[in-house]
MARKE-448541 format. One record per residue (C-alpha): residue in one letter; x, y, z. Coordinates in Angstrom, 3 decimals, m for minus. Example, Ala and Ser with C-alpha at 12.3 -4.5 7.8 and 13.67 -1.06 7.14 Angstrom:
<nodes>
+------+----------+----------+----------+
| type |     east |    north |       up |
+------+----------+----------+----------+
|    A |   12.300 |   m4.500 |    7.800 |
|    S |   13.670 |   m1.060 |    7.140 |
+------+----------+----------+----------+
</nodes>
This chain:
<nodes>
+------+----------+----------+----------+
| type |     east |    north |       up |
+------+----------+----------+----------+
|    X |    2.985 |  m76.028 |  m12.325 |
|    X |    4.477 |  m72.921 |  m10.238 |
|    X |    2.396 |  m71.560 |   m7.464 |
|    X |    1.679 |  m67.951 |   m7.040 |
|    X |    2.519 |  m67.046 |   m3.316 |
|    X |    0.844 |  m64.456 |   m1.843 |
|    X |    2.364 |  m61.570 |   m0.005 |
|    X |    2.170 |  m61.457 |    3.638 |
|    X |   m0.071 |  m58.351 |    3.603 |
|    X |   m2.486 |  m59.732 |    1.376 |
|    X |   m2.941 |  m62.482 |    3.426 |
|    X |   m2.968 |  m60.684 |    6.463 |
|    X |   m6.020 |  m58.443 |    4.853 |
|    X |   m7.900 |  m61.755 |    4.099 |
|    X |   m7.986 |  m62.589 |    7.570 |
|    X |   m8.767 |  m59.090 |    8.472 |
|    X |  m12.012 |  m59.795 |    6.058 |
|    X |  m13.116 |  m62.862 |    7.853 |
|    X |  m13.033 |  m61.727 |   11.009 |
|    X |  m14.354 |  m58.628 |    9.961 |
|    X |  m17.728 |  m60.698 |    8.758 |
|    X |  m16.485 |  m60.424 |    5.370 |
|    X |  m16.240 |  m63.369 |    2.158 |
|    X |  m12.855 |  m64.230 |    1.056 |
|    X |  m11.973 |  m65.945 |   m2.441 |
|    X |   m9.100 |  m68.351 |   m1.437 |
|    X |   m7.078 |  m70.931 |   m3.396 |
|    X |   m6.820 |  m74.487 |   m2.564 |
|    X |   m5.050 |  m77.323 |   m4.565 |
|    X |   m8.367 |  m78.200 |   m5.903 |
|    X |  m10.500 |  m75.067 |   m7.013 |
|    X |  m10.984 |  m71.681 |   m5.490 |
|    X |  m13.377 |  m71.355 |   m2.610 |
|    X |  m15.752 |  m68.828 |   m1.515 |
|    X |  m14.489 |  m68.553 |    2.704 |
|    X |  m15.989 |  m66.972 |    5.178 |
|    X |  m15.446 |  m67.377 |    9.735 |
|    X |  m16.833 |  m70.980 |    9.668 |
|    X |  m18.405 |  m69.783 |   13.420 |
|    X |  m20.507 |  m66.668 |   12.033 |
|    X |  m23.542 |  m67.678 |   10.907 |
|    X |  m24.219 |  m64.099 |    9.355 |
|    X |  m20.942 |  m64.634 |    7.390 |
|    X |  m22.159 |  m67.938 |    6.208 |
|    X |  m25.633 |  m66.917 |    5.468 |
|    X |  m23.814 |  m64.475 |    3.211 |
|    X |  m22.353 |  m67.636 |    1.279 |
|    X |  m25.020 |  m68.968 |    0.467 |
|    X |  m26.555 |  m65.417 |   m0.818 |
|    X |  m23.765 |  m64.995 |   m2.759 |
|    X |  m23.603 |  m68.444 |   m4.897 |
|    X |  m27.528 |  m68.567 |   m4.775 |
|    X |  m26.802 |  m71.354 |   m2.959 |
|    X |  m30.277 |  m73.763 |   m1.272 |
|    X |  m29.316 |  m73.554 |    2.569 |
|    X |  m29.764 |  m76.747 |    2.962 |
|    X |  m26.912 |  m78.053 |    1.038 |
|    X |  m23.821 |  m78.332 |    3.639 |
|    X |  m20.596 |  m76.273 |    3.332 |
|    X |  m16.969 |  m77.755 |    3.708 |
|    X |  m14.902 |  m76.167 |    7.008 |
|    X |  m11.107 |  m75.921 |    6.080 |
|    X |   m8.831 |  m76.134 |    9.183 |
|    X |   m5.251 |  m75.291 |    9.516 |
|    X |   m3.929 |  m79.129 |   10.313 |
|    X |   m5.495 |  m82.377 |   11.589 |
|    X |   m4.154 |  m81.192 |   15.016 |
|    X |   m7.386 |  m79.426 |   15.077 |
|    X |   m9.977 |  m81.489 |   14.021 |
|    X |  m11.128 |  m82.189 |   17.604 |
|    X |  m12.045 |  m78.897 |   18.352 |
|    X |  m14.766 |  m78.829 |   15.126 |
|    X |  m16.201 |  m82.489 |   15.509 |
|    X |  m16.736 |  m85.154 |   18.266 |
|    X |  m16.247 |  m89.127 |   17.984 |
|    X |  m13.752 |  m88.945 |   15.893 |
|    X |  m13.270 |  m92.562 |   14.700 |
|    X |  m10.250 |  m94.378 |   14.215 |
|    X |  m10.803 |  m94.787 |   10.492 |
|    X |  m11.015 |  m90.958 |   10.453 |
|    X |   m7.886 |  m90.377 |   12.211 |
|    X |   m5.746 |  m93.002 |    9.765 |
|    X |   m7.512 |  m91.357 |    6.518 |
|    X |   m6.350 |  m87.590 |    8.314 |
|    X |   m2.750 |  m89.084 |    8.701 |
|    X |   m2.375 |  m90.618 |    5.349 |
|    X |   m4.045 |  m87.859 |    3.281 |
|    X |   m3.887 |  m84.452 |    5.332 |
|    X |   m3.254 |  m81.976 |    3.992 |
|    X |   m4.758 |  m83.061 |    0.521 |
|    X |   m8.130 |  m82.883 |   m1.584 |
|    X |   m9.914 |  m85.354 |    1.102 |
|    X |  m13.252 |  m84.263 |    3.052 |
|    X |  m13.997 |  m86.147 |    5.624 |
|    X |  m17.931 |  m86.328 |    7.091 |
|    X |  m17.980 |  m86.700 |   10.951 |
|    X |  m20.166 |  m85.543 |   13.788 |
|    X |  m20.733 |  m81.771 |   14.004 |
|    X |  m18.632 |  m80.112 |   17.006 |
|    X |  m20.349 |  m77.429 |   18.940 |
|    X |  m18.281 |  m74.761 |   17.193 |
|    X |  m19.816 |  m75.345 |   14.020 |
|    X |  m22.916 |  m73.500 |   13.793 |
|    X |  m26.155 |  m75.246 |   11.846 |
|    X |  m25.994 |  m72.605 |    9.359 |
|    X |  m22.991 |  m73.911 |    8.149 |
|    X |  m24.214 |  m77.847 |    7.816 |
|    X |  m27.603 |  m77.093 |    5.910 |
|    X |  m29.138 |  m77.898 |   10.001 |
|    X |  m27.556 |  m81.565 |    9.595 |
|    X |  m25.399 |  m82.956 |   12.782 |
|    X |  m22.762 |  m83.613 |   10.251 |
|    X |  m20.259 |  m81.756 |    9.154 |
|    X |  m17.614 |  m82.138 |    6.730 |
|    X |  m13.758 |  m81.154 |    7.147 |
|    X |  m10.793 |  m80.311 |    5.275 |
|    X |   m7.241 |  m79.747 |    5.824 |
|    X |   m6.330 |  m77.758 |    2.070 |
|    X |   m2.921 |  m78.458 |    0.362 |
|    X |   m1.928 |  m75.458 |   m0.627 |
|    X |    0.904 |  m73.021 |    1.206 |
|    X |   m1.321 |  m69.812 |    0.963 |
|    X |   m4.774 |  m71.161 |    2.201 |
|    X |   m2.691 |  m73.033 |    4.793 |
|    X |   m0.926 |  m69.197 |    5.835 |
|    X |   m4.673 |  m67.800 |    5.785 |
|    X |   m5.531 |  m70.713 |    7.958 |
|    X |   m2.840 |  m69.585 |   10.054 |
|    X |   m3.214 |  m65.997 |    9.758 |
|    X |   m7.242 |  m66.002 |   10.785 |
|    X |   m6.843 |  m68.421 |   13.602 |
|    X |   m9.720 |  m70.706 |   13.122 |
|    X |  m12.055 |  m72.658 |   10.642 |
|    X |  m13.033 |  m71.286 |    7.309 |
|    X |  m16.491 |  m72.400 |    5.316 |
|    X |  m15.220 |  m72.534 |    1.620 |
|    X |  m17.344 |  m73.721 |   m0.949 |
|    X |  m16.441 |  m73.460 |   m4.979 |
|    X |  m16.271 |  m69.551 |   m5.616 |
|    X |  m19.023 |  m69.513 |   m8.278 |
|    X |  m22.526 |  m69.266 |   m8.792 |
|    X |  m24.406 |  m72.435 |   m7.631 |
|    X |  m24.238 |  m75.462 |   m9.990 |
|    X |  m22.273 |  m73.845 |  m12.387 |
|    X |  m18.638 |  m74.430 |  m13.216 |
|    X |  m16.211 |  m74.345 |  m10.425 |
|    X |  m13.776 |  m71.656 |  m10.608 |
|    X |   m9.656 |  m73.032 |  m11.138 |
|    X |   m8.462 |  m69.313 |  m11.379 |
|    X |   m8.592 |  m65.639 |  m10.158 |
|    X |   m9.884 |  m64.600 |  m13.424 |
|    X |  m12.422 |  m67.270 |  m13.149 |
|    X |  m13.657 |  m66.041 |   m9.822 |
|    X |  m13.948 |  m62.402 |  m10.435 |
|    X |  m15.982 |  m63.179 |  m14.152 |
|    X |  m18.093 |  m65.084 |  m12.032 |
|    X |  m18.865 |  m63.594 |   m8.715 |
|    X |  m17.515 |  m59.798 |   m9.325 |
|    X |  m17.772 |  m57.455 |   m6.445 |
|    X |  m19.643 |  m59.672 |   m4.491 |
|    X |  m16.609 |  m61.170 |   m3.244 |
|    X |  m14.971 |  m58.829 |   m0.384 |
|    X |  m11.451 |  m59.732 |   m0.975 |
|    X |   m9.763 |  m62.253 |   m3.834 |
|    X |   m6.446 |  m63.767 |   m2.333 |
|    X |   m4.550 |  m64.936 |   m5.394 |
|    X |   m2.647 |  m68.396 |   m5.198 |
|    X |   m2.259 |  m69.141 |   m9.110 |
|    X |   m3.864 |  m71.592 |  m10.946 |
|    X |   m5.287 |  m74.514 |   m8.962 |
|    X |   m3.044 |  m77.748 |   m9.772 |
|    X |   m5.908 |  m80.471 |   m8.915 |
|    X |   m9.012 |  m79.046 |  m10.575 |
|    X |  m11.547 |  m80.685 |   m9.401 |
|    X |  m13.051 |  m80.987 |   m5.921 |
|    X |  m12.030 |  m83.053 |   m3.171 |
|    X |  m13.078 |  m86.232 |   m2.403 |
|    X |  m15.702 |  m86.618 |    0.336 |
|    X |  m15.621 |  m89.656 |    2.170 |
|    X |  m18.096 |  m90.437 |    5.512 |
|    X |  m16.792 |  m92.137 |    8.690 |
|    X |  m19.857 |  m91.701 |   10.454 |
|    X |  m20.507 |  m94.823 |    9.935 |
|    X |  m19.537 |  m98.704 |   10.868 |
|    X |  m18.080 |  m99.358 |    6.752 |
|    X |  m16.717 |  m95.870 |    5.419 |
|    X |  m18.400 |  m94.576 |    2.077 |
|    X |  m16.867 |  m92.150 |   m0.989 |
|    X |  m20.048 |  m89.349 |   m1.254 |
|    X |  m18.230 |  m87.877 |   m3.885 |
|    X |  m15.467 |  m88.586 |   m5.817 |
|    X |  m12.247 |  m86.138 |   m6.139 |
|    X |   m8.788 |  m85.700 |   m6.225 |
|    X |   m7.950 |  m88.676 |   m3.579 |
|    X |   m9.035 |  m91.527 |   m5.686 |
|    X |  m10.557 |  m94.756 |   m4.203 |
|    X |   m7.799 |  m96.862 |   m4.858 |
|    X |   m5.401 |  m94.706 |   m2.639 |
|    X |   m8.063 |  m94.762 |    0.146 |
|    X |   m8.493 |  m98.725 |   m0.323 |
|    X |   m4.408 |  m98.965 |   m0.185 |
|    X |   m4.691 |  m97.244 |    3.094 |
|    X |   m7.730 |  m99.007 |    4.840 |
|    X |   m7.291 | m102.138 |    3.235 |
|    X |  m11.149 | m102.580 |    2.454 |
|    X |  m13.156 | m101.457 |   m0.610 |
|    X |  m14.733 |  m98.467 |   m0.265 |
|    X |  m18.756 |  m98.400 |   m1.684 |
|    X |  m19.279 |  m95.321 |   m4.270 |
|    X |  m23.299 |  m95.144 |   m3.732 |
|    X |  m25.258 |  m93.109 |   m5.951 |
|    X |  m27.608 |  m92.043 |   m3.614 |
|    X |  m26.724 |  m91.285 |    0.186 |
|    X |  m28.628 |  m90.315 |    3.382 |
|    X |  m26.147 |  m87.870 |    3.969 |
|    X |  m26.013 |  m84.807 |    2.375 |
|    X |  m23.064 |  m83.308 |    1.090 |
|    X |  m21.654 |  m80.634 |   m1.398 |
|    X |  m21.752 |  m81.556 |   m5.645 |
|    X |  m25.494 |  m84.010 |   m5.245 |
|    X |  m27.451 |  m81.510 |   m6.837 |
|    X |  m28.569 |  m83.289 |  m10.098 |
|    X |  m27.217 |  m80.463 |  m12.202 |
|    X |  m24.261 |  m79.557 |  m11.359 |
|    X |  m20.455 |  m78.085 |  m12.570 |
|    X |  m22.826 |  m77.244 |  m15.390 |
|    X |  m21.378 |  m74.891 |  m18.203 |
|    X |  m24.176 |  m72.805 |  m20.240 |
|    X |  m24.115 |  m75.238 |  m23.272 |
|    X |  m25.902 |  m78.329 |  m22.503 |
|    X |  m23.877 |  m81.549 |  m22.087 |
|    X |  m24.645 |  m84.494 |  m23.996 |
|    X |  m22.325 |  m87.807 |  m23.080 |
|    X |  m22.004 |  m90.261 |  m25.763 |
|    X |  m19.421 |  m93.587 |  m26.575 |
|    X |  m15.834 |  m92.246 |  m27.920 |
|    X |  m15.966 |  m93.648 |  m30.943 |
|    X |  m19.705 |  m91.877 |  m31.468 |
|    X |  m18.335 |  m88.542 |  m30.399 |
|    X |  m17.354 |  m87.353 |  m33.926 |
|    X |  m20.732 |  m88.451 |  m35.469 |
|    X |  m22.959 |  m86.676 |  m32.772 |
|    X |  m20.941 |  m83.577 |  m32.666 |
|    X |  m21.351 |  m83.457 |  m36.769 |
|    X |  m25.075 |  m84.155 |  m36.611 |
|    X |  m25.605 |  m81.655 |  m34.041 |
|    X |  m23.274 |  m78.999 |  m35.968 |
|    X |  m25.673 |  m80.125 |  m39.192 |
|    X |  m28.724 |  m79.107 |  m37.239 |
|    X |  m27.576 |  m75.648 |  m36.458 |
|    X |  m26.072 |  m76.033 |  m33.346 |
|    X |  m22.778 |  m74.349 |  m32.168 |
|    X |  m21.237 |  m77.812 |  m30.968 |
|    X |  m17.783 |  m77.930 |  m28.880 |
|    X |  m16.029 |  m81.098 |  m28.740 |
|    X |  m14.069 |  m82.950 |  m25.993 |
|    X |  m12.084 |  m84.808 |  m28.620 |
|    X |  m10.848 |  m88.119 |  m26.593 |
|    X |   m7.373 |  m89.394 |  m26.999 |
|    X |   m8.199 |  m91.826 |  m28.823 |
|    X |   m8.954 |  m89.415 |  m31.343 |
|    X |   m6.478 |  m87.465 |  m31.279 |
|    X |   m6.306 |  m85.498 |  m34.623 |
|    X |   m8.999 |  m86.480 |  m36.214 |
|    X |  m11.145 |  m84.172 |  m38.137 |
|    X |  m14.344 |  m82.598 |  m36.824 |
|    X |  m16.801 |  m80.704 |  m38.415 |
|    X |  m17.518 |  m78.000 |  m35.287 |
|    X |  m17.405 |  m74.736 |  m34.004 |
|    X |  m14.947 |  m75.795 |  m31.626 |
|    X |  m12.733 |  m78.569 |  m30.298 |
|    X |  m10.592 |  m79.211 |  m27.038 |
|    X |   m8.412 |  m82.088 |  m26.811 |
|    X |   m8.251 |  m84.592 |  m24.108 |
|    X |   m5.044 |  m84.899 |  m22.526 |
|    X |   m3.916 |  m88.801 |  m22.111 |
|    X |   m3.268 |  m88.000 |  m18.625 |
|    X |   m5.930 |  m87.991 |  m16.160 |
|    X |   m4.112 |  m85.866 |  m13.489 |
|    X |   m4.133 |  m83.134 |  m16.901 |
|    X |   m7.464 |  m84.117 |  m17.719 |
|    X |   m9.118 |  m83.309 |  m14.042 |
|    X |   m6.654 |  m79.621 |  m14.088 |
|    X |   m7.764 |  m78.591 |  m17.121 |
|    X |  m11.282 |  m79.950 |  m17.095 |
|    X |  m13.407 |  m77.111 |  m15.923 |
|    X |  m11.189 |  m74.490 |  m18.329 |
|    X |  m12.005 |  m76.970 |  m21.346 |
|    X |  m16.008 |  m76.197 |  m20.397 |
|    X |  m15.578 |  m72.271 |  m19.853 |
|    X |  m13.791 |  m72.169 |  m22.682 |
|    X |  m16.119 |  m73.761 |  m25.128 |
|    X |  m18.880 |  m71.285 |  m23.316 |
|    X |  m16.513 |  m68.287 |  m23.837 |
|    X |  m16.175 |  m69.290 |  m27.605 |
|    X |  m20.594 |  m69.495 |  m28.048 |
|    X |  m21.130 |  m72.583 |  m28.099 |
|    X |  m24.562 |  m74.161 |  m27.317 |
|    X |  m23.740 |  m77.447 |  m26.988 |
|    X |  m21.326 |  m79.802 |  m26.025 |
|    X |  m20.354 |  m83.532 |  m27.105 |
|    X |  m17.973 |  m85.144 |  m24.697 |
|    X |  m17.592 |  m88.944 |  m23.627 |
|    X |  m16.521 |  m90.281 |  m20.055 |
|    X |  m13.248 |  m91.481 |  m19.219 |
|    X |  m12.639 |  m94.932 |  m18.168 |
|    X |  m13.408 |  m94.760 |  m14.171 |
|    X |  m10.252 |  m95.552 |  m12.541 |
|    X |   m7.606 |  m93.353 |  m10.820 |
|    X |   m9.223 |  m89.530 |  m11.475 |
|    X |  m10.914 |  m90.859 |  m14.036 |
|    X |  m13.587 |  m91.225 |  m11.417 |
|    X |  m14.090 |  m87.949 |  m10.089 |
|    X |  m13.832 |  m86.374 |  m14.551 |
|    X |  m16.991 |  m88.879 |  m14.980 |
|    X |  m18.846 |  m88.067 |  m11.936 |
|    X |  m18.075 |  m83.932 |  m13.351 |
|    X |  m19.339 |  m84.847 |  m16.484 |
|    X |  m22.508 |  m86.843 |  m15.717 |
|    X |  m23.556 |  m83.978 |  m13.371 |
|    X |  m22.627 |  m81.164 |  m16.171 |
|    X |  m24.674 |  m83.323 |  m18.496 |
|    X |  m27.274 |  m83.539 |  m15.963 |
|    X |  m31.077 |  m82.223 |  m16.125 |
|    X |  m31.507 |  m78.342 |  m15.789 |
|    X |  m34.702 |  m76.750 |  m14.271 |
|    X |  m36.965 |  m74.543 |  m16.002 |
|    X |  m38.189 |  m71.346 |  m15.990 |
+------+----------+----------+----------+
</nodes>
């Protein structure tokens, strides 16, 4: 997939907002974030505003290389610095000890902080333009579905953004992988677009996936990368008969038609297929769910890939979707 590369002046005005005090919506490989001057806490108060975001959930800082990560954390660990080499600059987060340049407002008050070198040649150039760290969480209202274009951004935030710095369509799709070295054994918080067999290859350990963490990081809200239809997660071969049911009880059902069912015949208001591909799959994934909310639907039946490779990080995206909403 071509990349859309900025010109130099818009990029040059996108730093001009962040130093200025101003939010920038920026493209990385993975989906578009919502930046602002990682060391303004009035900027990054504004964030949080913004997305209707709870304060204390942490933000991600991108920096412009791993050259830099010691001047935004301390005790950096060896394990830290090999995961940097191997993956840098990629969809990997990595959890370490908050550096005194990176305010509290920015962590949710934790002494942790999470950094990110971005793969992609126009957040890298802002990077480079602005001169220091950028806070960039997913440029969309909290909990709901992360934003993989321009178009997606402005539908969803509008004027509240100061500046939108186009970079085409993100070519991951879903978030990056957060994994903490803060530790003795290194953990995967949340799973993304490094998968945890590349990270085993390069440590040479297994890596734990714990469903519940002491550390907080971004994507553990129990609701979360939620489109407006609710989510229901059934067995592949059931996804046919609960999407009919529903459709028979008046709902407007969408259906994440698996590969294995590729072509078969559905009784809905609307169906996406599932590419075979996972790396297609986790691209395309949050279109497939604004797409079936575009199109009305209410409700939709999906199932969860087999959790290997990407597949990970699509399940974990689909169990939080499908997860409990509150209440008015």
């Amino acid at each position: 997939m071509a990349r859309v590369t900025a010109r130099t002046s818009d990029i040059e005005k996108a730093a001009g907002v962040l130093r200025a005090g101003g939010l920038v919506a920026l493209p990385t490989e993975t989906v578009y974030g919502l930046g602002a001057n990682a060391e303004d806490p009035a900027a990054v108060a504004r964030i949080f505003q913004v997305k209707g975001r709870p304060p204390s959930h942490p933000l991600i800082v991108h920096i412009g290389g791993g050259e830099y990560l010691d001047d935004w954390v301390k005790d950096v660990p060896a394990t830290a610095r090999l995961l940097a080499e191997h993956f840098w600059p990629g969809p990997l987060t990595l959890v370490l000890r908050r550096g005194r340049r990176v305010p509290l407002e920015a962590t949710g008050g934790l002494e942790t902080v999470a950094v990110r070198v971005p793969a992609h040649p126009v957040a890298l150039a802002l990077l480079a333009a602005f001169g220091g760290g950028v806070t960039a969480p997913s440029a969309n209202r909290f909990g709901q579905v992360s934003p993989t274009t321009t178009n997606d951004v402005r539908a969803e935030l509008g004027d509240a953004v100061d500046f939108v710095l186009d970079g085409g369509p993100c070519t991951v799709g879903v978030e990056s992988t957060i994994v903490d070295v803060t530790g003795d054994a290194p953990s995967i918080l949340r799973p993304g677009g490094v998968t945890r067999e590349e990270l085993e290859a390069v440590l040479g350990r297994p890596l734990a996936v714990p469903s519940t963490t002491r550390v907080r990081v971004p994507g553990q809200h129990p609701s979360h990368y939620a489109p407006r239809a609710r989510v229901v997660l059934v067995e592949p071969e059931k996804v046919v008969a609960e999407a009919e049911r529903a459709q028979d009880l008046g709902h407007r059902v969408g259906v994440f038609l698996p590969p294995s069912m590729a072509g078969a015949p559905v009784k809905a208001h609307a169906v996406v297929s599932v590419p075979p591909s996972m790396g297609d799959y986790a691209r395309r994934l949050y279109g497939f769910l604004r797409e079936l909310d575009q199109r009305g639907c209410d409700l939709i039946v999906a199932s969860l890939p087999v959790e290997e490779g990407l597949g990970l990080a699509i399940a974990n995206r689909l169990r939080l979707a499908a997860g409990p909403r509150a209440t008015v």
